[in-house]
C-alpha positions in Angstrom: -126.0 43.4 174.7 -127.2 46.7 176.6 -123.9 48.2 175.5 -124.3 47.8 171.7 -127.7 48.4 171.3 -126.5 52.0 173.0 -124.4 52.3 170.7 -126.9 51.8 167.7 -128.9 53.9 168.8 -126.3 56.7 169.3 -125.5 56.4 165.4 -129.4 56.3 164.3 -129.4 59.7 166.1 -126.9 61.5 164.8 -127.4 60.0 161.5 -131.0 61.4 161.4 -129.7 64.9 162.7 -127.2 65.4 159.6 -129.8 64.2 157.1 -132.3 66.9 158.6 -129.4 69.5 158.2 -128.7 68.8 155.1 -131.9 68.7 153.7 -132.8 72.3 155.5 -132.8 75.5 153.3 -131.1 78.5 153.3 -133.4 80.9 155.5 -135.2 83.5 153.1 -133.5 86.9 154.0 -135.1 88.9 157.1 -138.1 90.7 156.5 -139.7 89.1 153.8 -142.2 86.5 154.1 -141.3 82.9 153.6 -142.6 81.9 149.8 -144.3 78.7 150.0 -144.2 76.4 147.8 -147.5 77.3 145.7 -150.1 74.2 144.6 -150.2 73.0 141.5 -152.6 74.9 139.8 -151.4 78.3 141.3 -147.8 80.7 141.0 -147.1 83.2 142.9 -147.5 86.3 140.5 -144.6 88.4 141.6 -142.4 86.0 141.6 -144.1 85.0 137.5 -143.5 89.0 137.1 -139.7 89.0 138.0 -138.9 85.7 136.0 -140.2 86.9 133.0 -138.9 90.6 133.3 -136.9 92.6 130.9 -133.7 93.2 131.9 -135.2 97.3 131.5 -137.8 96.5 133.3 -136.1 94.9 136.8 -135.9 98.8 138.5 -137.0 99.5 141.8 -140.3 100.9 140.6 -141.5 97.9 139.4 -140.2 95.8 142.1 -140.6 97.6 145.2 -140.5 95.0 147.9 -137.5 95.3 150.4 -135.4 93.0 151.8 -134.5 93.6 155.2 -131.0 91.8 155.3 -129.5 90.9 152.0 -126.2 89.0 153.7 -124.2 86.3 152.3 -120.3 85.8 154.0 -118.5 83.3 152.4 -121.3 81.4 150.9 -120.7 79.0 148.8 -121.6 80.1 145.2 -124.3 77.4 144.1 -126.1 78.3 148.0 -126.3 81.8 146.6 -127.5 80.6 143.4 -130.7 78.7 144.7 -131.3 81.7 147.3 -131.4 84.3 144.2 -133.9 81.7 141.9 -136.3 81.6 144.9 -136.4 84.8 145.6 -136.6 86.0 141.8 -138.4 83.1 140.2 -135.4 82.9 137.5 -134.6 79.5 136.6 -130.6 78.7 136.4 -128.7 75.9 134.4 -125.2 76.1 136.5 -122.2 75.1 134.1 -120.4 72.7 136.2 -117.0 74.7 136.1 -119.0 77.0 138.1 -117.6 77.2 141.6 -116.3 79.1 144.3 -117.4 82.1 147.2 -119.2 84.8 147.4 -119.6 87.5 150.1 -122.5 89.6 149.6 -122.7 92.1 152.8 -125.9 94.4 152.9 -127.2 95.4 156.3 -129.9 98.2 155.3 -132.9 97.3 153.1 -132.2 96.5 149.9 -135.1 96.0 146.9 -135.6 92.6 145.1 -134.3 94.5 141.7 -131.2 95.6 143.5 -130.8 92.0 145.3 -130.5 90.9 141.6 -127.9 93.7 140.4 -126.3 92.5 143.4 -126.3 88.8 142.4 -125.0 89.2 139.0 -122.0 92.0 140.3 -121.0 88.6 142.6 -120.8 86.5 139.5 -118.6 88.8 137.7 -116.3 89.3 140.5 -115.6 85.7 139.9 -115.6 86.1 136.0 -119.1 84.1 135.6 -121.9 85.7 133.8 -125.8 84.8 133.2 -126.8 84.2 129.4 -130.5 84.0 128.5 -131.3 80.8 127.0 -135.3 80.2 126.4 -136.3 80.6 129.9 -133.3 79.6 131.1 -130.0 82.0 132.6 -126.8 80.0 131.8 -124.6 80.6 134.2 -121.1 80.1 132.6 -117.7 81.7 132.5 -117.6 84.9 130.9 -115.2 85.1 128.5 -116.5 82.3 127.3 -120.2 84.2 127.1 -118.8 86.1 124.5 -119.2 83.7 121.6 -122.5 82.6 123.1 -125.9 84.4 122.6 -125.7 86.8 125.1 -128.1 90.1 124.6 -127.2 92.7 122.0 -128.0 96.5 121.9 -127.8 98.8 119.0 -130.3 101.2 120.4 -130.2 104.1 122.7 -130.8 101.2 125.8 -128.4 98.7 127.3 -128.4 97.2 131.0 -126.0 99.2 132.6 -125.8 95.6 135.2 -122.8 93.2 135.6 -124.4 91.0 133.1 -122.6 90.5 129.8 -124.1 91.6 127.1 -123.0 93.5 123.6 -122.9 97.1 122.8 -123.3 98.2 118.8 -122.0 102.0 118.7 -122.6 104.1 115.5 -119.9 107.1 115.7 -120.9 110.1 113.5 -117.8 112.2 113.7 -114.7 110.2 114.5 -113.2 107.4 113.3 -113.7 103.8 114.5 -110.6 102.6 114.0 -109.2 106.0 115.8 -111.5 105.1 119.2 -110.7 101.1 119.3 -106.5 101.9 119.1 -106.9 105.0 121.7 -109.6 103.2 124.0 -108.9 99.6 123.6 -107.6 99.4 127.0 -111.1 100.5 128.8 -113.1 97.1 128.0 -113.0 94.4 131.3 -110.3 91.0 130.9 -113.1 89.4 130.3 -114.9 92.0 127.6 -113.6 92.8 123.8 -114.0 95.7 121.6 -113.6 95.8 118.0 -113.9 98.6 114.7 -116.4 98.2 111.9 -115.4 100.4 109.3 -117.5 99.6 106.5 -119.9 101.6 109.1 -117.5 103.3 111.2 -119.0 101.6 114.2 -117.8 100.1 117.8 -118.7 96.7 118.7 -118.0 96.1 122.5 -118.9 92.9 124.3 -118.7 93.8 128.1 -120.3 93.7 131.4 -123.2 96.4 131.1 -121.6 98.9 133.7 -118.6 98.8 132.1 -119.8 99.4 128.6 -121.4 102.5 130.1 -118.3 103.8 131.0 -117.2 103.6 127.7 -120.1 105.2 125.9 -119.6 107.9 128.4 -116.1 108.5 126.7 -117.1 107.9 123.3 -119.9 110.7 123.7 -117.5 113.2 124.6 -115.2 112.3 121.7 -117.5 111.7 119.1 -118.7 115.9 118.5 -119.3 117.2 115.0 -116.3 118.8 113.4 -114.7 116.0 112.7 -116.7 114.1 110.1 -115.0 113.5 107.0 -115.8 115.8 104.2 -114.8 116.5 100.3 -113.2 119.9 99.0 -111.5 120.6 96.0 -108.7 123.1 95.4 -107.9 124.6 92.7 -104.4 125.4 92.3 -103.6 128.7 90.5 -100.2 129.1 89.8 -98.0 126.2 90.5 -98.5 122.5 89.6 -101.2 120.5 91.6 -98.3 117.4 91.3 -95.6 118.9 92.7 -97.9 120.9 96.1 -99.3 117.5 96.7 -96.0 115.7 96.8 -94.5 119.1 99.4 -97.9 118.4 101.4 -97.0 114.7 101.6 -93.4 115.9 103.2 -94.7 118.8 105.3 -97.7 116.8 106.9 -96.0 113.3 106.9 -92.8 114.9 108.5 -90.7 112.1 106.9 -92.2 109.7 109.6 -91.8 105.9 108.0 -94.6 104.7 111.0 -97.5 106.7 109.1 -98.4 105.5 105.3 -98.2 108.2 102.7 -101.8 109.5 102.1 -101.0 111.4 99.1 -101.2 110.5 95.7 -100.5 111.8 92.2 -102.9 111.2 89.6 -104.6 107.9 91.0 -107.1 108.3 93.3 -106.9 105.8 96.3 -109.2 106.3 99.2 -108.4 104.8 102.1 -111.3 105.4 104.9 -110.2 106.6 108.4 -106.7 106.4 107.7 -105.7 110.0 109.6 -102.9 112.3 110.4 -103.4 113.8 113.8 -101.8 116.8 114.1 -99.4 116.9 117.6 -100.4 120.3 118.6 -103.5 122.5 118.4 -106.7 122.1 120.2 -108.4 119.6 117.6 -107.3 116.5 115.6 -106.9 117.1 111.7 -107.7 114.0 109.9 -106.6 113.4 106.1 -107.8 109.9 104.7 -106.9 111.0 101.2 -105.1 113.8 99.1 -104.8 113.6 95.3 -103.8 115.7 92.7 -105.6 116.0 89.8 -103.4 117.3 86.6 -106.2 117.6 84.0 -107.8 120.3 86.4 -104.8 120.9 88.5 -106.8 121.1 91.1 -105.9 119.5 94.7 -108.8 117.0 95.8 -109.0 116.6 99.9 -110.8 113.8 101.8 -110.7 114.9 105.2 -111.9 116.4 108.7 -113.1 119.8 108.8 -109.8 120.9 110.7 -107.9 118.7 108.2 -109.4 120.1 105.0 -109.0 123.9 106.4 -105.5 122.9 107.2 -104.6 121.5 104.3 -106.2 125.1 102.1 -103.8 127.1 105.2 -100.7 125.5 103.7 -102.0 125.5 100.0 -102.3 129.5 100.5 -98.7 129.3 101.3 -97.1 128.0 98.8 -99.8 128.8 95.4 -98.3 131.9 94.9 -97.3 134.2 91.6 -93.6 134.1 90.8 -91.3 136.9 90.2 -90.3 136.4 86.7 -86.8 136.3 87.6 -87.6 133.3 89.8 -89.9 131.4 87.0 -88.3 128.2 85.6 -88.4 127.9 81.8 -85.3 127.6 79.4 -81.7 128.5 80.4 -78.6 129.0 78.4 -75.2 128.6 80.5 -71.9 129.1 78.1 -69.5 126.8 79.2 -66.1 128.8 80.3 -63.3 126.0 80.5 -65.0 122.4 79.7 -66.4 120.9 76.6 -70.3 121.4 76.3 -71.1 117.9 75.6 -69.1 116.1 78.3 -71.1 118.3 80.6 -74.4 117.2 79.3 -73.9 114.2 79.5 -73.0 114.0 83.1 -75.9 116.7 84.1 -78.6 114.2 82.2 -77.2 111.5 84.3 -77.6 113.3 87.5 -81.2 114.4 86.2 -81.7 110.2 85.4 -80.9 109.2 88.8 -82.7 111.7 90.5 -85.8 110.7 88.6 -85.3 107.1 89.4 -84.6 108.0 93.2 -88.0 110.1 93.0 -90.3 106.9 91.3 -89.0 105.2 94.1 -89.7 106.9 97.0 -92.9 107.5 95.4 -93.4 104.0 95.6 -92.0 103.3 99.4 -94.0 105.4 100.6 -96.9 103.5 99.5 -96.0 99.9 100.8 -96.3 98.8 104.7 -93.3 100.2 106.8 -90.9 97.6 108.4 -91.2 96.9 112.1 -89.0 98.8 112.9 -90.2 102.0 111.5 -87.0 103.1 109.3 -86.1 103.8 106.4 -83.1 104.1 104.5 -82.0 107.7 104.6 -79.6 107.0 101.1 -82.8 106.7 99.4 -84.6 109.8 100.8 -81.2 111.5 99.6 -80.9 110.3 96.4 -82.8 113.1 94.6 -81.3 115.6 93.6 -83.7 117.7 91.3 -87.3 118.4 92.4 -88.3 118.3 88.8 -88.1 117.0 85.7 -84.3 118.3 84.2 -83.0 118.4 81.0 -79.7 119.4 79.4 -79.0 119.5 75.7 -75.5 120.3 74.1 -74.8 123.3 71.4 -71.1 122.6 69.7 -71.0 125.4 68.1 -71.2 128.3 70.8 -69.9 125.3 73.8 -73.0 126.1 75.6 -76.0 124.1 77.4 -79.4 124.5 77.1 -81.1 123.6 80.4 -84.7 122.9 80.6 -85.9 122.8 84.5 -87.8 125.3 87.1 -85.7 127.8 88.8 -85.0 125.9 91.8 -83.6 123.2 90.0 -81.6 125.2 87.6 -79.9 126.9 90.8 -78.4 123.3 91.7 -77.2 122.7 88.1 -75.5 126.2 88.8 -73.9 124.8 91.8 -72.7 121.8 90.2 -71.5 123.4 87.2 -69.4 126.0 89.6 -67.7 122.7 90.8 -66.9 121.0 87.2 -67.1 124.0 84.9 -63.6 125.2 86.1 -60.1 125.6 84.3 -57.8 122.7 84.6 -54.4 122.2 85.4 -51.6 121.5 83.1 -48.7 119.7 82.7 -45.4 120.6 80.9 -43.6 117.4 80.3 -39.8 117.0 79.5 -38.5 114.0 77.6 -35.2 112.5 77.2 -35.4 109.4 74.4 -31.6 108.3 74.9 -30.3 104.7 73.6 -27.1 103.5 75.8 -24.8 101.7 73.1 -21.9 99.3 74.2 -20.1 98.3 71.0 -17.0 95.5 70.8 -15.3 95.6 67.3 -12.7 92.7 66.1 -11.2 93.2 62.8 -9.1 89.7 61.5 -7.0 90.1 58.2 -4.3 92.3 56.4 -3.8 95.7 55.6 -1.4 96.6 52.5 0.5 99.9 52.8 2.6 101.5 50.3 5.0 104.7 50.3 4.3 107.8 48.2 7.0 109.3 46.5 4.4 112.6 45.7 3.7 112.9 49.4 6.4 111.0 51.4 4.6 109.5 53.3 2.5 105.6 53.4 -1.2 105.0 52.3 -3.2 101.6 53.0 -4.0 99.5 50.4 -7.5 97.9 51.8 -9.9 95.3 50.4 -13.0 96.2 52.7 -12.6 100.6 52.1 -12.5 102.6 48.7 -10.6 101.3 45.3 -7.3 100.7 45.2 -6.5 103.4 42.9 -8.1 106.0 45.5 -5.9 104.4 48.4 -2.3 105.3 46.7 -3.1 108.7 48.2 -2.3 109.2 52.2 -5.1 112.2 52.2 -7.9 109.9 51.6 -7.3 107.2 53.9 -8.0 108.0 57.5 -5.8 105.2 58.0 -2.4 106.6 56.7 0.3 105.7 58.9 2.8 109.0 57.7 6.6 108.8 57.5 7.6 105.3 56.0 9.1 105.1 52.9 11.2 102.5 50.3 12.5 101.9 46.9 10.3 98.7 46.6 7.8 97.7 44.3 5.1 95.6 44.0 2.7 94.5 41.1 -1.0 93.7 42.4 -3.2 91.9 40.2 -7.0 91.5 40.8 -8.6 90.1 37.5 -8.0 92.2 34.7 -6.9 95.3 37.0 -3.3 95.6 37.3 -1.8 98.2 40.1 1.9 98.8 40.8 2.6 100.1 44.4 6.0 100.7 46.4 7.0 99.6 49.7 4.6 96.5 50.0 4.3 95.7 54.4 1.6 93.4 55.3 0.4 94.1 58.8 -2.0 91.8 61.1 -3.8 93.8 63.3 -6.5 93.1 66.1 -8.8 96.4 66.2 -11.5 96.9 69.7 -13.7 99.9 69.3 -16.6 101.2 71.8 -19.5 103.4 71.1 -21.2 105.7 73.9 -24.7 107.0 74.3 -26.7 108.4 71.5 -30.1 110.7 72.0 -32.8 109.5 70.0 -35.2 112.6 70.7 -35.9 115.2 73.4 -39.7 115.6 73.0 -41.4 118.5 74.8 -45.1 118.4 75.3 -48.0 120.3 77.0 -51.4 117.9 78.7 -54.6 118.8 80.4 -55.2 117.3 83.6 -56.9 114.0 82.9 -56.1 114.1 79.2 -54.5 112.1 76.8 -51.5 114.5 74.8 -49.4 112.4 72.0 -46.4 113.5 70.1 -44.4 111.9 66.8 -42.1 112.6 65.1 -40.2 110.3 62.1 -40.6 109.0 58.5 -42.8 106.6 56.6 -41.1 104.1 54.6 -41.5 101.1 52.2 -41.2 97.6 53.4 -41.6 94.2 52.2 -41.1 94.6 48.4 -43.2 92.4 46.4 -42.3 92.5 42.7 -44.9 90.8 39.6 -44.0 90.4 35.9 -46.4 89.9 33.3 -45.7 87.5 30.6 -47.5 88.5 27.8 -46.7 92.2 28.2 -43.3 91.6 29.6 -44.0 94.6 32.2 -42.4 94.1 35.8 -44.7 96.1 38.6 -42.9 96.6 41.9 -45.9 97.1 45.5 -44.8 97.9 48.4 -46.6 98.3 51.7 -45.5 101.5 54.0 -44.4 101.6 57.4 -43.7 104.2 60.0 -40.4 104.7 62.0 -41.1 106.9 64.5 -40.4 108.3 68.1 -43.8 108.5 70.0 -44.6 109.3 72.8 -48.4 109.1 74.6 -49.2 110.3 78.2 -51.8 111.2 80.2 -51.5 112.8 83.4 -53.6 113.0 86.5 -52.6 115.9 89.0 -53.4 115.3 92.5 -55.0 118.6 94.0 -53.8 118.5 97.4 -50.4 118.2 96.6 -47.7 118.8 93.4 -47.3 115.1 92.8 -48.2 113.7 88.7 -50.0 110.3 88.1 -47.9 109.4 84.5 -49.5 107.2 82.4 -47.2 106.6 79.9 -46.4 104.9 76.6 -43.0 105.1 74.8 -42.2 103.7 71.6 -39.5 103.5 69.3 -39.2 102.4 65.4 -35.9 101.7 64.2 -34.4 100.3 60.7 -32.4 97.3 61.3 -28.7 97.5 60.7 -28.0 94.1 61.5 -30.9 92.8 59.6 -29.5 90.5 56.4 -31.8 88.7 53.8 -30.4 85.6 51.3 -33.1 86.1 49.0 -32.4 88.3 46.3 -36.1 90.1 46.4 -36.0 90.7 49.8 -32.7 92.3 49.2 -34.4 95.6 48.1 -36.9 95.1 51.2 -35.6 96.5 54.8 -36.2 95.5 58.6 -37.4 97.7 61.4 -36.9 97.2 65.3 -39.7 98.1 68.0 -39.1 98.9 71.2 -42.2 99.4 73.8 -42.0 100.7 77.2 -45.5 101.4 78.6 -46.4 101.8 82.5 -47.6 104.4 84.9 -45.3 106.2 87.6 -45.9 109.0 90.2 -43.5 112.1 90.2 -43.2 115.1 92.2 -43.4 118.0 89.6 -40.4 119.1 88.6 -38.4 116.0 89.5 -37.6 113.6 87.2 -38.2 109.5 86.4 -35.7 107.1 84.7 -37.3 104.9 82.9 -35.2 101.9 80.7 -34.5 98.5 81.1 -35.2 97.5 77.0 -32.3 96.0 76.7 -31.2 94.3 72.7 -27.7 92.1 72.3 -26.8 91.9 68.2 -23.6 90.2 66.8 -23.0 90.8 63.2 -20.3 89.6 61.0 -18.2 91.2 57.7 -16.1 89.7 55.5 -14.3 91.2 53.1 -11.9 90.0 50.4 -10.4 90.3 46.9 -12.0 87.9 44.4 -9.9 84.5 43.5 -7.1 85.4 45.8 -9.5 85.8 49.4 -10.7 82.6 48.4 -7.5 80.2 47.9 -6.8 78.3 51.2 -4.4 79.5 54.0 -2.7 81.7 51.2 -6.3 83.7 51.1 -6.3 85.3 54.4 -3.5 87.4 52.9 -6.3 88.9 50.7 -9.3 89.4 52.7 -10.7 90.5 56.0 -13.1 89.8 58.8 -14.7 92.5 61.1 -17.2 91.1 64.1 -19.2 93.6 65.8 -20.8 93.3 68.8 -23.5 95.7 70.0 -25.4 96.2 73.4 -28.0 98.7 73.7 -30.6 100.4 76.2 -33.1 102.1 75.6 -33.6 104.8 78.3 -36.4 107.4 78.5 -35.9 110.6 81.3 -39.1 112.4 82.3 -39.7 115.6 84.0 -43.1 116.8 84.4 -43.8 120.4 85.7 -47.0 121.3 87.0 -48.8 124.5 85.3 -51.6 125.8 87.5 -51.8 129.1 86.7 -50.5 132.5 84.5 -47.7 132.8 86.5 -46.1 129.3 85.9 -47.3 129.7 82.4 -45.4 133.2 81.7 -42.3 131.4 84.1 -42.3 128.5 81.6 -42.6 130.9 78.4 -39.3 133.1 79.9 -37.1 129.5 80.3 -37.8 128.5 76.8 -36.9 132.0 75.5 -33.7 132.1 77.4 -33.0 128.5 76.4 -33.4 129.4 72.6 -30.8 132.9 73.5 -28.3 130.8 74.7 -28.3 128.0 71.7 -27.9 131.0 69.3 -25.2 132.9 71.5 -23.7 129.4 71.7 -24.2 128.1 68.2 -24.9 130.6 65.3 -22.7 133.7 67.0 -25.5 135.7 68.2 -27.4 136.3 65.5 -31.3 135.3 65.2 -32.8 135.3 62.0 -36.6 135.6 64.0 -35.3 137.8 66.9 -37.5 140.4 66.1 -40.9 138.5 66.0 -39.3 136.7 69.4 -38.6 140.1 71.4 -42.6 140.6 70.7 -43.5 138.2 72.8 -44.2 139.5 76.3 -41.6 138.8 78.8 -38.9 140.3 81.2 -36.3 141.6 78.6 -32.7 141.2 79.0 -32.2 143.4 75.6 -31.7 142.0 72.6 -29.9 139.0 72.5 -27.7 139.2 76.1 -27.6 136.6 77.8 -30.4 135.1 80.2 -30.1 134.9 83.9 -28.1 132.1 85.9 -30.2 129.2 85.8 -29.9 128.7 89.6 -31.8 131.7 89.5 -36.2 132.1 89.3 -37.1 132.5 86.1 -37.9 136.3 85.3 -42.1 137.0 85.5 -43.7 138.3 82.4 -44.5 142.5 83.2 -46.5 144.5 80.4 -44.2 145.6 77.3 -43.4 148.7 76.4 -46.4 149.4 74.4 -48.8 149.0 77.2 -50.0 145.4 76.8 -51.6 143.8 79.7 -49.5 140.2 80.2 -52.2 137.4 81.0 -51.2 137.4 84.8 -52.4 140.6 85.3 -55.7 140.1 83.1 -56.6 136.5 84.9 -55.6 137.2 88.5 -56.5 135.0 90.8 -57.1 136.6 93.4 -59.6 138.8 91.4 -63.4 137.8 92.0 -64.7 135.6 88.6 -67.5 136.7 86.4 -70.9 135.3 86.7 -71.3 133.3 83.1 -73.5 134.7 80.8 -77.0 133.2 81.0 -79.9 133.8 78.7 -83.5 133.2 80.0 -86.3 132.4 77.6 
């Protein structure tokens, strides 16, 4: 019993001692007189004084009293809390998320107003802050304060304490939307700053001593100079369009991250959108440049530096031109080409280029991509500055170019690359049809001797009349040196014929045929141009024949066909080497040998044959192509035979004959073509044709040459008058100046001699 009622007692004690700890306060710091609690009808009026305070007003001036020791290590943060309202009078509501240490260290005297700076630098070291709330200090997270009514300043005051509050900045020279991307990094984790443009001001929600930090910065940056201002330009001698559009590409530097500020003709202002320039001492600031045509004037929305920039490079390039260097109207006479092909492919240059320029116009005015490129085809794309246009005159082959100087210098330089002379090509020709011809000849052959001539003539029913056949000379036939006392009496109808020395001879006859030349056409092409050449006869076909009964007239139509050779190339010359690209297309129109109607109107009508050959090849000049393969198989049949008696059976093959043919044929076309790039291989060409044309008479017609005169004229190498040429193993001879002093066209178009300028006329 004594034990446990020692024991109780033990527990009652200790008990009772952690209750009165508990409920004991934190001491009130050293030096400074316990405040007692006051009665009910009395507060203490320093205390009333501080509670109620400004946050301007808590200074050391108005709150003098010191505080000899002003220590908290490692207090806990709601101890601290209680200490501060007592000593202040401030009444706190304490968010419950509100926890945590503070150390607060101060060993000298410290005032009641610094105590308090003190108190809230604590809380923001822990990221809580103290929002006024009637007569209440929230005590709450601070970057949750933000978007709770903490205190706002527009004036020339702010606390410059730990205590969250918002700062309203006008700027007067520089651009809000400049200062929040440069300084954007200077507010607290806990603070935010954002641009008003409308007013071109800051708004910053921060810890006080913090926001003064900033609005020292801002006060240093924010000097006159830099306020935007309007000027207008007036552009005296070049176009206000075209300056604005080389301002956009001498400010803008071709840099996709920075919007194109410049505009033609449509005014778009866009506020505090600004160039910086990367060297000088100041920033120049452009937020709009547009060009006004009506005036053409230049109108600049800008900085001071900006605008006096922008009138630095105006100076530069608004400047009188020479009036060998104004644009206007050109006339360029076209040397080799044709005057309209050339239009047409400078107007479509002068199309694209003004589509390429409408476009850029219009990238440069949409949001560049993330990644800040563009696509450098585009940029490239435009050839002309200007507007450009080329008309056509037929008559003289000339253009008429409209366009400023500039851009008629690059229609020079294109037309020095297409306005040149073209190669030619000389082609050869060979048209030759391959024949392979089988003849077999059934039936019998009547031969008789001649007592005149002595000698034995065929009697034939297939050749000429009998009465012509008695004589040996006209039959090719004649077998000579037969001869008998025989005779023999030949009836056919009502013609009688008496020959001697009847033998009847059966015979098998084979004959072949060899190759035949259709044509050797010879014909001169342009590079890149389409050279035909034909040669042959119309004639009438399909015979249609109408008699009239009541005028008993008989009309005879016919429709009219051509049977020709022709040949159609075009040839491409590769420049880098002496190879041809032939396009070629050879045809052929025949009359039908074999061709055999029943009807007796068609009889008068005729048949033609067509052979085709059309492809494209690739020949080294000078060598030459086979081309053939049109291959044709005819069988024909003849019968010949004396009436009545060719027609009895058995018995009549003593009277008549048979004769099969059979034909094969190719056609085959050779093709040489010979490059032609200059005089020289001209004149060479001109001297083998001559010496061809020597030799056929030399050969053929005994020398003489009813045109030799008019042919010496021509300028060559002579070999006097009709000798004979040079071996044709050997170069052919180059054409030198005649004898009366005529310049040949080698030496008048060398080409090693610098070309003439073309002729152009400026209005």
């Amino acid at each position: 019993m004594r034990t446990t009622a020692l024991l109780s007692a033990l527990l009652a004690f200790y008990w009772w001692t952690g209750v009165a700890q508990a409920q004991a306060p934190i001491p009130p710091p050293a030096g400074v007189a316990p405040m007692t609690e006051p009665s009910a009808n009395e507060e203490d009026p320093k205390k009333k004084k501080f509670a109620y305070a400004n946050p301007e007003d808590i200074t050391n001036e108005n709150f003098p009293d010191l505080i000899e020791s002003f220590d908290y290590p490692n207090a806990d943060i709601a101890d601290v809390i209680k200490a501060i309202s007592e000593l202040t009078g401030k009444n706190f509501i304490v968010d419950p998320q509100v926890r945590g240490k503070v150390t607060i260290i101060a060993p000298t005297q410290v005032s009641v107003a610094e105590a308090y700076k003190a108190f809230l630098s604590a809380l923001a070291i822990n990221g809580y802050t103290v929002v006024p709330s009637g007569k209440f200090l929230k005590i709450k997270s601070a970057r949750n304060a933000q978007r709770d009514s903490i205190e706002t300043y527009s004036g020339n005051y702010f606390p410059n304490t730990d205590q969250m509050i918002t700062r309203i900045i006008k700027l007067k020279y520089i651009s809000a939307a400049d200062v929040n991307k440069q300084l954007r990094i200077l507010p607290s984790k806990d603070g935010e700053m954002v641009p008003y443009e409308p007013t071109n001001s800051i708004i910053i929600s921060d810890y006080g001593s913090n926001i003064e930090r900033v609005m020292n910065i801002i006060n240093q940056l924010d000097v006159p100079g830099f306020e935007e201002q309007l000027a207008v330009i007036r552009i005296r001698y070049a176009k206000a369009k075209d300056v604005a559009d080389l301002l956009d590409q001498i400010i803008n530097k071709g840099e996709s991250s920075n919007k194109s500020r410049f505009s033609s003709g449509v005014p778009r202002f866009r506020r505090n959108t600004n160039q910086t320039s990367s060297g000088g001492s100041g920033a120049e600031s452009y937020s709009l440049v547009v060009s006004d045509d009506r005036t053409n004037s230049i109108i600049v929305v800008g900085n001071k530096a900006g605008i006096a920039k922008i009138r630095r490079l105006i100076s530069k390039l608004d400047f009188k031109l020479r009036p060998e260097d104004q644009g206007g109207v050109f006339v360029y006479y076209v040397r080799h080409g044709e005057a309209e092909q050339i239009a047409n492919v400078l107007n479509g240059i002068a199309t694209e280029s003004k589509k390429s320029q409408q476009s850029g116009a219009k990238a440069s005015t949409t949001t560049p991509s993330p990644t800040g490129t563009t696509n450098p085809l585009a940029q490239s794309a435009s050839v002309f500055g200007g507007e450009v246009q080329v008309a056509a005159d037929k008559n003289t082959n000339s253009l008429i170019i409209t366009a400023s100087r500039q851009d008629y210098e690059v229609v020079k330089n294109i037309l020095s690359k297409i306005d040149i002379a073209r190669d030619q090509v000389f082609v050869k020709t060979i048209i030759m049809e391959m024949n392979a011809t089988k003849t077999q000849t059934w039936g019998v052959d009547y031969y008789a001797f001649d007592r005149s001539s002595k000698g034995v003539g065929r009697i034939g029913f297939r050749s000429s009349p009998i009465g012509n056949l008695l004589n040996p000379a006209t039959d090719s036939g004649a077998i000579l040196g037969f001869g008998s006392g025989q005779t023999f009496e030949l009836k056919a109808g009502d013609f009688t014929a008496t020959v001697t020395s009847l033998v009847g001879l059966i015979k098998f006859l084979k004959g072949a045929a060899g190759g035949n030349v259709l044509s050797t056409p010879q014909i001169m092409a342009l590079d890149n141009e389409e050279a035909e050449i034909e040669v042959g006869e119309t004639i009438p076909v399909n015979l249609s024949r109408d008699s009239t009964a009541t005028a008993g007239t008989l009309s005879t139509t016919a429709n009219r066909e051509d049977v020709t050779i022709k040949l159609n190339l075009t040839p491409f010359i590769s420049p880098d080497t002496d190879s041809v690209k032939l396009k070629i297309e050879q045809q052929v129109k025949q009359l039908s040998r074999t061709k055999v109607e029943a009807d007796e109107l068609a009889k008068s009508a005729v048949a033609t044959t067509k052979r085709v050959i059309k492809t494209q090849i690739v020949v080294n000049s000078g060598d030459t192509a086979v081309l053939g393969g049109l291959m044709s198989d005819v069988e024909s049949e003849d019968v010949t035979k004396v009436p009545v008696l060719g027609d009895i059976p058995i018995l009549g093959w003593l009277f008549k004959g048979k004769t099969v043919d059979k034909r094969k044929s190719n056609l085959v076309v050779f093709i040489t073509p010979k490059i032609i790039r200059n005089t020289t291989d001209n004149a060479n060409l001109l001297n083998d044709k001559i010496n061809e044309r020597i030799t056929f008479i030399q050969r053929y017609m005994n020398g003489r040459d009813p045109h030799g005169e008019a042919i010496d004229k021509l300028p060559r190498r002579s070999f006097g008058n009709n000798q004979p040429p040079p071996s044709s193993s050997a170069p052919s001879p180059l054409m030198e100046p005649t004898d009366d002093g005529d310049d040949d066209d080698a030496s008048r178009f060398s080409d090693d001699e610098p070309k003439e300028e073309p002729a152009v006329e400026t209005f």
